[in-house]
C-alpha positions in Angstrom: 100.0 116.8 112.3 99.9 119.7 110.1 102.8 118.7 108.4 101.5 116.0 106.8 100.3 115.5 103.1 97.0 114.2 103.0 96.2 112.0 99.3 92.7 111.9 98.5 91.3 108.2 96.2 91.7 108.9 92.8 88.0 107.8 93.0 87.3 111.0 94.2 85.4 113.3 91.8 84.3 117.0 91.6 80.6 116.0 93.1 82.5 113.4 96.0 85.0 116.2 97.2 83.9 116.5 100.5 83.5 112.9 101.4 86.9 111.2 100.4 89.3 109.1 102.3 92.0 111.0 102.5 95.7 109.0 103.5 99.1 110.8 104.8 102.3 109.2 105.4 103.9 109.8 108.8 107.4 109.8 110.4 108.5 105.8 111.2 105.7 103.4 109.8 103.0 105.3 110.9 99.8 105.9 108.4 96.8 108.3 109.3 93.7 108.6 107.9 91.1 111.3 107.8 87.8 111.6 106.1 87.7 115.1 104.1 84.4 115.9 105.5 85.9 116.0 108.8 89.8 116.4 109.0 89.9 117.1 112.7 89.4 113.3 113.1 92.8 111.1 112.5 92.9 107.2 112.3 96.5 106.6 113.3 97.6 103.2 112.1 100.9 101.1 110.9 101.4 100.2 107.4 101.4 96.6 108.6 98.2 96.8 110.2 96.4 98.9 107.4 97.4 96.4 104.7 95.9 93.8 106.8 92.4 95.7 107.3 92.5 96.7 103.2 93.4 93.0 102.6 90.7 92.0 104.8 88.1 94.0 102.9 88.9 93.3 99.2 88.3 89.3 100.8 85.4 90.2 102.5 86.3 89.8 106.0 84.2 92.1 107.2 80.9 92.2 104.7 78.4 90.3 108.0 78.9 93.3 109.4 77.1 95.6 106.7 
């Protein structure tokens, strides 16, 4: 997967750097994810199914489980 380009939040600052989200567009619909801390670990997704899970968040879906 090296040739993909990663795009860190544009919440990111200076003092975050090493512990951003970081997304990359892949052949077909594919979407990965990485944290920056740790690129060796890729979350492999669809767009469809990563809108749903954003979606789901920004509602609230999943706040019992914090």
């Amino acid at each position: 997967m090296s040739h993909l380009v990663w795009q860190k939040s544009s919440y990111s600052d200076a003092e975050g750097a090493d512990a951003c989200l970081e997304l990359a567009q892949g052949d077909d619909d594919l979407r990965h994810l990485r944290e920056s801390d740790d690129p060796d670990i890729i979350v492999t997704t669809t767009t469809t199914k990563l809108r749903a899970l954003i979606l789901g968040a920004k509602a609230g879906e999943f706040d019992h489980l914090l």
